[in-house]
C-alpha positions as CSV (number, residue, x, y, z in Angstrom):
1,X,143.0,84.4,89.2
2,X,140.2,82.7,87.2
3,X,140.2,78.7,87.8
4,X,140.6,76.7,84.4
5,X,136.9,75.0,85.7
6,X,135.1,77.7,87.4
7,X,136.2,77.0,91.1
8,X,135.4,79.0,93.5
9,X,137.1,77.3,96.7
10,X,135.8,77.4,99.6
11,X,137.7,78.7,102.5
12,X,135.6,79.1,105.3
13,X,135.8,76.0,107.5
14,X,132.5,77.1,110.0
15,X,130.6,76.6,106.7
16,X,132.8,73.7,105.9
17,X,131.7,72.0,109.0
18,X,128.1,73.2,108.7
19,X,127.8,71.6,105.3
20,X,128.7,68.5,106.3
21,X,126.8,68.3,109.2
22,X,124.0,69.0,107.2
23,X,124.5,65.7,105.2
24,X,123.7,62.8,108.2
25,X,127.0,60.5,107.6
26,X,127.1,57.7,109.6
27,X,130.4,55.7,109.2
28,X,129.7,53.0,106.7
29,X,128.0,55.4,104.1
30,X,129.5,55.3,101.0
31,X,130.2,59.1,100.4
32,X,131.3,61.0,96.8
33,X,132.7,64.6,96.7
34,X,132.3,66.4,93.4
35,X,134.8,68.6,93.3
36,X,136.9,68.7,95.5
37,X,139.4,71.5,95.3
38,X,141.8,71.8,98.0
39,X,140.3,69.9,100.4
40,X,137.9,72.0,102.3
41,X,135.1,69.6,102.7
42,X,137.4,66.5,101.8
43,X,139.6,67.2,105.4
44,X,136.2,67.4,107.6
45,X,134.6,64.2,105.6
46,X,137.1,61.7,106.0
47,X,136.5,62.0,109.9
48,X,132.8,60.4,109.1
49,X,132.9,58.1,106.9
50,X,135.0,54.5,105.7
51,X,134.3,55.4,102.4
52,X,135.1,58.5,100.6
53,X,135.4,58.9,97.1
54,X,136.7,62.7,96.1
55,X,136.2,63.0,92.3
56,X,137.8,66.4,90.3
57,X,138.2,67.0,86.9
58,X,141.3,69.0,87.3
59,X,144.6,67.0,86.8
60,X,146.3,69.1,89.0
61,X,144.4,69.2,92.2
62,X,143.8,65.3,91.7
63,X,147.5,65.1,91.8
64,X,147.8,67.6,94.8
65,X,144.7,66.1,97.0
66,X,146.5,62.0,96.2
67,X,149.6,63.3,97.4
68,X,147.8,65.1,100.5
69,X,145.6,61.9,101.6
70,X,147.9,59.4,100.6
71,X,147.7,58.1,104.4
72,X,143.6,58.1,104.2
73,X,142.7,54.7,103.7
74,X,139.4,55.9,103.9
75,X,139.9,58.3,101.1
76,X,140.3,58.0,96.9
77,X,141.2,60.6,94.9
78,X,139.8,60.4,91.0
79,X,140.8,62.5,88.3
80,X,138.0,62.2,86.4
81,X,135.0,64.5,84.4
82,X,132.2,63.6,86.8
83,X,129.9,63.9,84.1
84,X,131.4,60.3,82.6
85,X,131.9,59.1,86.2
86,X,130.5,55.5,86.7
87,X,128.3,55.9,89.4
88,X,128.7,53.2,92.4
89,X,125.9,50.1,92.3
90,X,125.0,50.6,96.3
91,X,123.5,53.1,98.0
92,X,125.6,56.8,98.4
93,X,125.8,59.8,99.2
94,X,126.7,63.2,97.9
95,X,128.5,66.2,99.0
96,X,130.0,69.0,97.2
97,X,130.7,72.4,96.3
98,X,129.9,72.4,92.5
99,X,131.5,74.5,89.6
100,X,129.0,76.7,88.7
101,X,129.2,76.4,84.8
102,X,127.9,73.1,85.4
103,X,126.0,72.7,88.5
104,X,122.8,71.9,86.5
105,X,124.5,69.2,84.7
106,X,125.5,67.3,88.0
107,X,122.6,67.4,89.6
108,X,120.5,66.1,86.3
109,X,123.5,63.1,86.8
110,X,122.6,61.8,89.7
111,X,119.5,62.8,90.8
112,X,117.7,60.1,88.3
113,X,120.4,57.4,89.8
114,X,118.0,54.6,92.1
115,X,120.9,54.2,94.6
116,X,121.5,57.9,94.9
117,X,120.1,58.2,99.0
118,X,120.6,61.8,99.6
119,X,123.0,65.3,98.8
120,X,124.0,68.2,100.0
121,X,125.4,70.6,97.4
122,X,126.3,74.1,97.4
123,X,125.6,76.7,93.8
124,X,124.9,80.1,93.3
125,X,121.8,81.3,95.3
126,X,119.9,82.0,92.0
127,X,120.3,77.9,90.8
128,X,119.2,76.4,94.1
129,X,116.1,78.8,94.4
130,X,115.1,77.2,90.8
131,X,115.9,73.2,91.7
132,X,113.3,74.1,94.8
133,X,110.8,76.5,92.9
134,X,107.1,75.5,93.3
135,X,104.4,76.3,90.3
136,X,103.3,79.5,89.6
137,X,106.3,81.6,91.0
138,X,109.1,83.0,88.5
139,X,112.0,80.5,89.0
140,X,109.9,77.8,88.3
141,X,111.0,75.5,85.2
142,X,112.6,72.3,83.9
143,X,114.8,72.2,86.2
144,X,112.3,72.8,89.3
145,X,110.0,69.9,87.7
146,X,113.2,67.5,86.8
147,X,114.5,68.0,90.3
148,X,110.6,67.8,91.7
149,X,110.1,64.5,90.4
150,X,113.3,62.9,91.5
151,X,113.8,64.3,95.2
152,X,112.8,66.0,98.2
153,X,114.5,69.5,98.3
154,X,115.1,71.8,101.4
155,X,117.5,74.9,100.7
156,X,119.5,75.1,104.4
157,X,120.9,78.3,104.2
158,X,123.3,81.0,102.3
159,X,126.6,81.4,102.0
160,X,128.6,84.5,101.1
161,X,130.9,85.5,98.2
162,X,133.8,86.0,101.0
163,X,134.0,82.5,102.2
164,X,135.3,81.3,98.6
165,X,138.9,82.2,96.9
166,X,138.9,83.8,94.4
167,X,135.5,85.6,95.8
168,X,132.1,84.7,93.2
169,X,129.8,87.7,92.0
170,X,127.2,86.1,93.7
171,X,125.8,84.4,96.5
172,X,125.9,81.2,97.2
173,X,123.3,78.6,98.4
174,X,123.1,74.7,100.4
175,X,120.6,72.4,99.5
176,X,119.7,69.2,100.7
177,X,118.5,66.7,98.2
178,X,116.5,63.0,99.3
179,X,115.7,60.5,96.8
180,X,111.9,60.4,96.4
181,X,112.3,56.5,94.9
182,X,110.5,57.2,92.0
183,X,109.4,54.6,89.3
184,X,111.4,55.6,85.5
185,X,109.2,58.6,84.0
186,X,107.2,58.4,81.0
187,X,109.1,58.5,78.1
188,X,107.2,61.6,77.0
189,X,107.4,63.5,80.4
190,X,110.6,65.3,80.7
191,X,110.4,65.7,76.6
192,X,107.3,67.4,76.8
193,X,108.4,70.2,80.0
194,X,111.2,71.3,78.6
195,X,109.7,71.9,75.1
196,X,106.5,73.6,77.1
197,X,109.2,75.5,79.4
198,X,110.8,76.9,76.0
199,X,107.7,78.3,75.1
200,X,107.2,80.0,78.5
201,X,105.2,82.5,77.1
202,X,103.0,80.7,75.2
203,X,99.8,79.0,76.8
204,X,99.8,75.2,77.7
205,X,97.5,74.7,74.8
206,X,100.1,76.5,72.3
207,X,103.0,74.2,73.8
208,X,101.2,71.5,74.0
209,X,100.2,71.6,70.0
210,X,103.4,72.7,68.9
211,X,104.6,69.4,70.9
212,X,102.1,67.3,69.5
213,X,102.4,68.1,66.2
214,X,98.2,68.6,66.5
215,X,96.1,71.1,65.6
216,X,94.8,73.3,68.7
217,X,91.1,72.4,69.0
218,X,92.1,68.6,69.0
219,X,94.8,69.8,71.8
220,X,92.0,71.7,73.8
221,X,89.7,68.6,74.1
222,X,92.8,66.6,75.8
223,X,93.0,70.0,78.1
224,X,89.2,69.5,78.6
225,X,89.1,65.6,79.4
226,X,91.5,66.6,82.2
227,X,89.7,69.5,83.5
228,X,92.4,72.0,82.6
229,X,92.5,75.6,81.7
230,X,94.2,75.7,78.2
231,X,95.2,79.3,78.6
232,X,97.5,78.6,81.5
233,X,101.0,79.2,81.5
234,X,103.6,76.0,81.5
235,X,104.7,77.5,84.9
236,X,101.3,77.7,86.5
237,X,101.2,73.7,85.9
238,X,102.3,71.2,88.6
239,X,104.3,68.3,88.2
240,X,101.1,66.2,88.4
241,X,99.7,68.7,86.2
242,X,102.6,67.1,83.2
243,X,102.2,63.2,84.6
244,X,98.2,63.6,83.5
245,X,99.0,64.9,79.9
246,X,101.1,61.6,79.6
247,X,99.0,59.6,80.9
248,X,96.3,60.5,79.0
249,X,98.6,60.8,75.8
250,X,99.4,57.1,76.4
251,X,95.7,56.4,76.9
């Protein structure tokens, strides 16, 4: 049967195990599940840390996971949208099996968060590759350069459709995330990618203009000044490829 919020549970408890072994808790982490369904990860969690916090969107399972862990100290249950979830003010970690329909949206949550320290998340296969995609290769986009600038990413390994109920169309994919501690980004920056990345086709110098509002020989000297092919493609460009335009926009 379909979930109302596009769970796919997971029901494999070697993976279960292997996901959070993959996450380094030590006991007085403070630890947020997104997600957590019927308890998969939440049952093998609560052995490692003091401070779980389990936070699902659907009423239901909150209701069924408070009345299953009401003897967990160490555990809360919130029924809550993580999207509009306050995020805690001291250093924590995350661990989850996200919805896919909005996987994305999580991650571009917390990953900008400074107290964020690390996660391990599981999505379908084909959204992990992009968060870890490197220039110049065909998954590479917004989301690879968003993800780039905030974290560290290592994808651990896969994970079949027939370790979930009901079974995905897809394969599935871990990922470990670390906080790369970054200073705030140029207002311009993420701006800027994702209206390049929308023009995907077009050369840097086309996106560029079209950003800038400029015509495309003023446009071609700023690629000059930086020593940068203007016929490139938005995806051949490197994160410190976007941080120079900015920079020298600012300039």
């Amino acid at each position: 049967m379909r979930q109302p919020h596009g769970q796919n549970f997971l029901v494999d408890n070697n993976i279960a195990n292997k996901i959070v072994q993959s996450a380094n808790i030590a006991r007085n982490d403070v630890v947020i599940e997104v997600g957590p369904g019927k308890g998969a990860l939440t049952n093998i969690l609560k052995k490692f840390t003091d401070n779980l916090t389990a936070v699902d969107i659907d009423r239901e399972l909150a209701e069924n996971m408070r009345e299953n862990y009401k003897n967990d100290a160490n555990v809360t249950i919130i029924n809550r949208d993580f999207l509009k979830f306050d995020l805690p003010e001291k250093p924590f970690k995350i661990v989850a099996n996200l919805p896919y329909n909005v996987g994305t949206a999580i991650v571009q949550k917390f990953l900008p968060c400074k107290n964020f320290v690390s996660a391990v998340i599981m999505l379908q296969k084909d959204v992990i590759v992009r968060l870890a995609s490197c220039p110049g290769t065909k998954d590479y986009g917004y989301i690879s350069l968003f993800r780039q600038y905030y974290a560290d990413a290592e994808i651990l390994f896969d994970v079949p459709p027939g370790c979930f109920n009901p079974k995905p169309q897809v394969m599935s994919s871990v990922i470990r995330f670390t906080n790369k501690n970054p200073k705030s980004p140029d207002s311009l920056l993420f701006p800027l990618v994702k209206h390049c990345f929308s023009m995907r086709r077009k050369t840097i110098l086309n996106g560029l203009s079209s950003f800038l509002k400029q015509d495309k020989l003023s446009v071609a000297e700023i690629l000059n000044n930086l020593k940068m092919d203007s016929s490139l493609r938005p995806d051949k460009l490197s994160l410190e490829d976007y941080l120079k335009i900015c920079n020298l926009l600012k300039a």
